[in-house]
VEXDREN-2710 file (C-alpha; in Angstrom, 1 decimal):
% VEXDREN-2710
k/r/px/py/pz
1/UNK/1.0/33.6/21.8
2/UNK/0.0/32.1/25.2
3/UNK/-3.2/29.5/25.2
4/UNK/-5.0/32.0/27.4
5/UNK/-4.4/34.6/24.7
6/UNK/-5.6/32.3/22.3
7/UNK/-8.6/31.8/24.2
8/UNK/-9.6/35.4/24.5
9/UNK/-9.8/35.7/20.9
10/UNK/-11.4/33.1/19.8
11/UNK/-14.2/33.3/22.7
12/UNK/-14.0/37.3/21.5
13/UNK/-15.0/35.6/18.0
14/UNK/-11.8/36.4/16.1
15/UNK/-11.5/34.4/13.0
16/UNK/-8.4/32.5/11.5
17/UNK/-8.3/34.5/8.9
18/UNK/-8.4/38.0/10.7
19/UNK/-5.3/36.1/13.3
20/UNK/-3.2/35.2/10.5
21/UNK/-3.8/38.7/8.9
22/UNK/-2.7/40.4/11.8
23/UNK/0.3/38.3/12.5
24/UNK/1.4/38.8/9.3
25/UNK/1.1/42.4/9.3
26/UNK/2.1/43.7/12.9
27/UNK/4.5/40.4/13.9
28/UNK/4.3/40.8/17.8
29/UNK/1.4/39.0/19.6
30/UNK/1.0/42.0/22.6
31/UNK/-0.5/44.2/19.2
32/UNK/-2.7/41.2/17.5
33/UNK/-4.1/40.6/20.5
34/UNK/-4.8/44.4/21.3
35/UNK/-5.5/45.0/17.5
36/UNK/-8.0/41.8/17.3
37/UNK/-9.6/42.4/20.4
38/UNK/-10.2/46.3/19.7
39/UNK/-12.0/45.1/15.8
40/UNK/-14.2/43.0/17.9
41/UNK/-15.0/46.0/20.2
42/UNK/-14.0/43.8/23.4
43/UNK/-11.8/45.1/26.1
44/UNK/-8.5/43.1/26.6
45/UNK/-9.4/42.1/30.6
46/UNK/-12.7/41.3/30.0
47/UNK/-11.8/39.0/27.3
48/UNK/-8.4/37.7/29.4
49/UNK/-10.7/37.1/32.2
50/UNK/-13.5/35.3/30.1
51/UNK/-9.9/33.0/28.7
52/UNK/-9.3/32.1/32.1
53/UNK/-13.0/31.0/32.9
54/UNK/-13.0/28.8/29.5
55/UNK/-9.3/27.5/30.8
56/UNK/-10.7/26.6/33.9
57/UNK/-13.6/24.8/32.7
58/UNK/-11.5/22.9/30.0
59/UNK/-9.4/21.2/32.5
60/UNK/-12.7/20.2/34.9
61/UNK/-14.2/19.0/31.8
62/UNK/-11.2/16.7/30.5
63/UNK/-10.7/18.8/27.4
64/UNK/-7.8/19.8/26.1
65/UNK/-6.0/23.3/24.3
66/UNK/-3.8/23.6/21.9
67/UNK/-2.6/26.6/19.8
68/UNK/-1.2/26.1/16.2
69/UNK/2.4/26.4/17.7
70/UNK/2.0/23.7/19.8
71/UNK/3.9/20.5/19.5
72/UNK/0.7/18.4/20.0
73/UNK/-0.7/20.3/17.1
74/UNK/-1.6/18.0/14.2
75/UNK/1.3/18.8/11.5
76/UNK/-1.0/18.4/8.4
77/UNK/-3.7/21.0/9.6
78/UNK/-0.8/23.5/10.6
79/UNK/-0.4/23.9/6.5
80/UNK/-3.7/24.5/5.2
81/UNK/-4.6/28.1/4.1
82/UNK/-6.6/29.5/7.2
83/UNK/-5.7/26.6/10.2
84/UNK/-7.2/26.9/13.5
85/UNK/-5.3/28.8/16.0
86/UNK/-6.6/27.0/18.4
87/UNK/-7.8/23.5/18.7
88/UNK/-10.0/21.9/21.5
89/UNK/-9.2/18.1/22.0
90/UNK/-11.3/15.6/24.4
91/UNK/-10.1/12.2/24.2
92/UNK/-6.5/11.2/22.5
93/UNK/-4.8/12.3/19.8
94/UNK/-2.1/9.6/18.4
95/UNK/0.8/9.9/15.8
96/UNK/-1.0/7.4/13.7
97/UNK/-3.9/9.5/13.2
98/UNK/-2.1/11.4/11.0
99/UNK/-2.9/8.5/8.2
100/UNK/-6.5/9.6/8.1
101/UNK/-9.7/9.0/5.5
102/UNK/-12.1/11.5/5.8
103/UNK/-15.8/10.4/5.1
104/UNK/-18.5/12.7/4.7
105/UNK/-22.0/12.6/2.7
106/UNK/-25.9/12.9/3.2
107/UNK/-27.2/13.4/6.5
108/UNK/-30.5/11.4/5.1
109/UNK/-28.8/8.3/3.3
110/UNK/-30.2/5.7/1.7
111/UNK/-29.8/1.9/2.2
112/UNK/-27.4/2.0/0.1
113/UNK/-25.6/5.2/1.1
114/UNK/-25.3/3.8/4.5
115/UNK/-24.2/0.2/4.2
116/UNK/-21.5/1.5/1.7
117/UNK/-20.2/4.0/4.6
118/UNK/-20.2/1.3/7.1
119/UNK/-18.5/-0.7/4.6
120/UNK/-15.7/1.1/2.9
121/UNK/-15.4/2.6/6.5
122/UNK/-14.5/-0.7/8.3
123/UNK/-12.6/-1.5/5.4
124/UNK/-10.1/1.4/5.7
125/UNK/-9.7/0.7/9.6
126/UNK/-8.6/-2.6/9.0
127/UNK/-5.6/-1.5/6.9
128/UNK/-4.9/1.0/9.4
129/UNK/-6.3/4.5/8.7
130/UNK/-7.5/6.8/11.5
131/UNK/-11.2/7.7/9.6
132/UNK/-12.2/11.7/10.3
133/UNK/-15.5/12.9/10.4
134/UNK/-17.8/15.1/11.4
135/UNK/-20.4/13.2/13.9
136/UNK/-22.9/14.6/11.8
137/UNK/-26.1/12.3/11.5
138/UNK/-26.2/10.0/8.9
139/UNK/-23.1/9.0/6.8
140/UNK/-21.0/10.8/9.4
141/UNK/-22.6/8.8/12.4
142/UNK/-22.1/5.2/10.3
143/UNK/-18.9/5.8/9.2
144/UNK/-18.1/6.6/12.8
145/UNK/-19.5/4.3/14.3
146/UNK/-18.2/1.0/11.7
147/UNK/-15.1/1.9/12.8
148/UNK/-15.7/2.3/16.3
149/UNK/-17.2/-1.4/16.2
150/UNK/-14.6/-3.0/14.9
151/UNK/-12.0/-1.3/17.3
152/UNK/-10.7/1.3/14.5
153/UNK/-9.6/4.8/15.4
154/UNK/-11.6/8.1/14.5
155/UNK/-11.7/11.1/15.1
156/UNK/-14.7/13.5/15.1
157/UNK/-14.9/17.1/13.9
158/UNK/-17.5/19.2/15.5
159/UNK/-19.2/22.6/14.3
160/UNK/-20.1/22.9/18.3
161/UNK/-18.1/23.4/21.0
162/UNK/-17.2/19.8/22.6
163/UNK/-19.7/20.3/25.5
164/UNK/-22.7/21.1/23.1
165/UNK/-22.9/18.1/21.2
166/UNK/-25.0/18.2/18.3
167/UNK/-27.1/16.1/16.8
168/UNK/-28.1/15.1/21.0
169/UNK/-28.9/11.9/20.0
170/UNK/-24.8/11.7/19.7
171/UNK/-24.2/12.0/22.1
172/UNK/-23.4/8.5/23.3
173/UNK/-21.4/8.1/20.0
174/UNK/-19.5/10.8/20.9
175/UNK/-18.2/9.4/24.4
176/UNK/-17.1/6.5/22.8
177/UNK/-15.4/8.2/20.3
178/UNK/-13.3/10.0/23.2
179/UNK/-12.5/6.2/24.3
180/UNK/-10.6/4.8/20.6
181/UNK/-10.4/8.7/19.1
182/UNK/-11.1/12.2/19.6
183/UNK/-13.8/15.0/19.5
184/UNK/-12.1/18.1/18.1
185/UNK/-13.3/21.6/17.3
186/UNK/-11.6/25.2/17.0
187/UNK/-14.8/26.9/19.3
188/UNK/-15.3/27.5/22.2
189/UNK/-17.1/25.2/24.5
190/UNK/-20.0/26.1/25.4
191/UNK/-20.9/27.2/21.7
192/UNK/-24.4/26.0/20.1
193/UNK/-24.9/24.9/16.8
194/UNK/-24.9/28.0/14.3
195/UNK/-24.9/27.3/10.7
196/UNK/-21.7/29.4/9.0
197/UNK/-19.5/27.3/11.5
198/UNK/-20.3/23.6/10.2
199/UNK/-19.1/24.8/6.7
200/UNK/-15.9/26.0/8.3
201/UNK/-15.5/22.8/10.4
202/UNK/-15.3/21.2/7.1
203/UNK/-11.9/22.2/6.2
204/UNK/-10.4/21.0/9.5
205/UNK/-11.9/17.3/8.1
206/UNK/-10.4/17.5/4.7
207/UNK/-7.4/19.4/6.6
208/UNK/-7.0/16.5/9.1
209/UNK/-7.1/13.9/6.0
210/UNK/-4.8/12.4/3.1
211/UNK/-8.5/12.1/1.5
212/UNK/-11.6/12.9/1.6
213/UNK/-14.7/10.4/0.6
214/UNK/-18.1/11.4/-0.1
215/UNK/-20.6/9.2/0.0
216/UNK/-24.0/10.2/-1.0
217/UNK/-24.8/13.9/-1.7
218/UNK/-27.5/16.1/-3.3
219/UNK/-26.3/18.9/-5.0
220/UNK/-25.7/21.8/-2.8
221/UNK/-24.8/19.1/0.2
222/UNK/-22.3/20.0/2.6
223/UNK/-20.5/17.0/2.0
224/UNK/-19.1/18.9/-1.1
225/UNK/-17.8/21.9/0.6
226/UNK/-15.6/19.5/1.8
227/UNK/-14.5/18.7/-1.3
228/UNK/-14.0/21.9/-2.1
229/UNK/-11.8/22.2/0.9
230/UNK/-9.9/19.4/0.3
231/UNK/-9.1/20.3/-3.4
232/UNK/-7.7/23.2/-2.3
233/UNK/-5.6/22.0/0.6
234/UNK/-4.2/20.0/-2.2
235/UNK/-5.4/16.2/-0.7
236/UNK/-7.2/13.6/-2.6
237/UNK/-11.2/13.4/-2.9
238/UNK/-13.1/10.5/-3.9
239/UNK/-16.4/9.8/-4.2
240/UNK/-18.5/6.7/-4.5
241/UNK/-21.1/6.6/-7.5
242/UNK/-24.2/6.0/-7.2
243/UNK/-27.6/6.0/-9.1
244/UNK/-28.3/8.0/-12.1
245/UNK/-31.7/8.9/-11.0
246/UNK/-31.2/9.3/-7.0
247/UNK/-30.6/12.6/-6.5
248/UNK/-28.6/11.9/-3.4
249/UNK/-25.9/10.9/-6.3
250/UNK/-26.0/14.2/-8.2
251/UNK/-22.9/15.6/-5.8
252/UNK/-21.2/12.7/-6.1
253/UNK/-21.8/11.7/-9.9
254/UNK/-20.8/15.4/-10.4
255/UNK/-17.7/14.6/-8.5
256/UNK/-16.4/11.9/-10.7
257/UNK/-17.0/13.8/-14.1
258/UNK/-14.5/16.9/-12.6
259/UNK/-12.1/14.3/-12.1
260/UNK/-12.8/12.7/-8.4
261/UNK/-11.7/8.9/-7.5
262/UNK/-14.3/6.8/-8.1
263/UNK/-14.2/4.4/-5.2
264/UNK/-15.9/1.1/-5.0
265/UNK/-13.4/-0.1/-2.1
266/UNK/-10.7/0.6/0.1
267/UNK/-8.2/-0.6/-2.5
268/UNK/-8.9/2.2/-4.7
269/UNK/-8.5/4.7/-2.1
270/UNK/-4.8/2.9/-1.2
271/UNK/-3.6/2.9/-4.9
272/UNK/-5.0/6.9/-5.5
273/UNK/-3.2/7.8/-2.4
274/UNK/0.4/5.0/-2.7
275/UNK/2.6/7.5/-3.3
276/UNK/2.5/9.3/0.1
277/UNK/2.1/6.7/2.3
278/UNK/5.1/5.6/4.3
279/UNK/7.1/2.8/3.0
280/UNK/6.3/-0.9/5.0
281/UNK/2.8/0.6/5.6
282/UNK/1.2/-2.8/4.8
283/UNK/1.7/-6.0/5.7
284/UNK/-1.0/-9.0/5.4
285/UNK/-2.0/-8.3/9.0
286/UNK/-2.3/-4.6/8.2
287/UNK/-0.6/-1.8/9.0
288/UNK/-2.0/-1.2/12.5
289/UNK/0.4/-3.7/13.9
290/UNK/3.5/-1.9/12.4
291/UNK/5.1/1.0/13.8
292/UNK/4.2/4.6/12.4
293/UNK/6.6/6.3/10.6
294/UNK/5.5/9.7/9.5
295/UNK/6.6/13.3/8.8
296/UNK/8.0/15.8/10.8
297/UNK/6.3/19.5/10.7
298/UNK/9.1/20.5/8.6
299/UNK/8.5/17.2/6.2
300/UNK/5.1/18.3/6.1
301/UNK/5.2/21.9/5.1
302/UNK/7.5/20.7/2.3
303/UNK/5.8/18.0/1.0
304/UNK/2.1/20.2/0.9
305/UNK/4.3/22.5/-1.4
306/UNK/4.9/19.9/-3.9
307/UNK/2.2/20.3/-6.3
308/UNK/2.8/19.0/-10.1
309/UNK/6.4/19.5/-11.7
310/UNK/7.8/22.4/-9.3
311/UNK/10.8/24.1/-8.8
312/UNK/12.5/24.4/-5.2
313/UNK/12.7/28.1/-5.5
314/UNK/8.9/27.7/-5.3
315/UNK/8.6/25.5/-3.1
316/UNK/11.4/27.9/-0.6
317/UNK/8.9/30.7/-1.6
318/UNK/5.8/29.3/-0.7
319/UNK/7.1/27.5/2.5
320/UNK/8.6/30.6/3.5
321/UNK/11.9/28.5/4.3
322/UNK/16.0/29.2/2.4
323/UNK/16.5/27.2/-0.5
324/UNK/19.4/25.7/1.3
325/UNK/17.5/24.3/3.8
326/UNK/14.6/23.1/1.6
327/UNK/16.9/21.1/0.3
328/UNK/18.0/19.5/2.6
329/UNK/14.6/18.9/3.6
330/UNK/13.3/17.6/-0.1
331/UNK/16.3/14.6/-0.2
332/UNK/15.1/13.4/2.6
333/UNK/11.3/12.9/1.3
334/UNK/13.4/11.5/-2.0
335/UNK/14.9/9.2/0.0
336/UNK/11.9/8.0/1.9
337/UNK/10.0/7.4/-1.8
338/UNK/8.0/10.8/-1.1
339/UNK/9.0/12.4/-4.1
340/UNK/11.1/12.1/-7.0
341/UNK/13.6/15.2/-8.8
342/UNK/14.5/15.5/-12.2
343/UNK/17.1/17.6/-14.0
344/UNK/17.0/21.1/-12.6
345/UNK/15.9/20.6/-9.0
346/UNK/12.2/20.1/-10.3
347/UNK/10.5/17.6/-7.9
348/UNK/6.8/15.8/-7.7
349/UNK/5.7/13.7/-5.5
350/UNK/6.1/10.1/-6.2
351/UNK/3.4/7.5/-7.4
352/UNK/4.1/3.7/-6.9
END
């Protein structure tokens, strides 16, 4: 489906979910997009017309489109249950931000919730992660801006379209963010702030990320929707502890007793997450000066299908791909030190 198609549905408000449903059940994008458009009561040239306004705009305003079958697409989002099918990018989007950290917690930290942010923040830069978040205010905006300060890459997830930036006063942050990263969000532009779509902005984080880190979180925080996300996109959480009588730490205390990384520093994210980085990813001046070496779409798609002791029937099944070819596909993760088979084509993904 064409970028101005695109367009017209999500401006029409048509959901991930309701796309992929349709795909999946009518297979020709002239009948989604008549289908989709005729749920949301819109007629198809209004909406085409109101696609080529927004198109328009994008390209005076520097911002970029892409749909989910675009090359540029980030490969790790593509594979998550409900991805965007469309993505709005101002500033770059690099091949090494596909080793990312997501950070998320309180937007009212504490002392301590903050200098920990900034800290394990920086600390993940200089070995050479890309660090996602959501420019929210407070452990959003430090983590953000730690890495920004030390010249780190990150990336920021909006609930907004990119030209309504929200909090305002990040605005600033979120123009230098464009200089050593990128804003990204799946709405349209000139979208406000509306509560249900931070929540859903929270899965392109954890979506984005080998990890997700909470810092600080009451709870019935946000922070752990990402969590929740990430858990079932099948990446990593941690969470850093905190005190037993702050209730800023409930979320994440509650986090470590279902079985989250507990996280005092960036070396106990590396060790949780060893087994699927790429092979000469450190050195002792860190990774950032080494070149990136990560996995194709098809590597991807494979490897998120690896979860525990699996067969490759299942895996074929769920990536929707012939056994042959998965196969193919899953000796060349073995080979890299992604994953490891035992008797019976069972594979799991490696840990160092």
């Amino acid at each position: 489906m064409s970028i101005r198609e695109l367009a017209a549905l999500n401006i029409a408000g048509v959901t991930p979910l309701m796309y992929r449903e349709l795909k999946e059940k009518l297979r020709d994008d002239a009948l989604v997009l008549r289908e989709a458009l005729k749920h949301k009561g819109k007629e198809e040239k209004e909406a085409l017309i109101a696609a080529d306004k927004e198109i328009v705009f994008s390209g005076k305003s520097h911002v970029k489109i892409l749909g989910i079958e675009d090359p540029g697409y980030p490969a790790p989002l593509r594979y998550i249950p409900d991805p965007p099918y469309i993505l709005y990018i101002k500033g770059e989007l690099k091949q090494e931000d596909l080793i990312a950290i997501g950070v998320v917690g309180s937007r009212k930290p504490s002392v301590y919730g903050r200098s920990q942010a900034e800290k394990l923040s920086a600390e993940v830069s200089a070995l050479g992660f890309c660090v996602v978040s959501g420019l929210a205010r407070g452990i959003d905006s430090a983590a953000h801006g730690a890495v920004l300060k030390r010249g780190g890459r990150t990336l920021a997830v909006l609930g907004t379209g990119l030209l309504k930036i929200y909090p305002e006063e990040n605005r600033g942050l979120a123009e230098k963010i464009c200089e050593n990263g990128a804003l990204i969000s799946e709405f349209p532009l000139l979208l406000g702030p509306e509560k249900w779509n931070f929540p859903r902005r929270n899965r392109v984080i954890s979506g984005l990320s080998l990890g997700s880190l909470v810092i600080e979180a009451g709870e019935k925080s946000g922070a752990l929707i990402t969590a929740k996300y990430a858990l079932e996109q099948g990446r990593e959480v941690f969470a850093l502890p905190g005190n037993v009588t702050s209730a800023m730490s409930k979320g994440t205390n509650g986090l470590i007793k279902a079985g989250a990384k507990l996280v005092e520093s960036a070396e106990d994210i590396v060790s949780e997450l060893s087994g699927v980085l790429p092979e000469g990813f450190f050195n002792r001046s860190g990774q950032i000066e080494l070149p990136i070496i990560s996995l194709s779409e098809e590597e991807s798609r494979v490897f998120s299908a690896v979860e525990g002791e699996i067969h490759v029937d299942d895996i074929a099944k769920t990536c929707g791909m012939q056994v042959s070819k998965v196969l193919s596909v899953l000796v060349g993760l073995e080979l890299k030190g992604y994953l490891k088979q035992y008797q019976g084509k069972i594979f799991v993904k490696a840990r160092k």
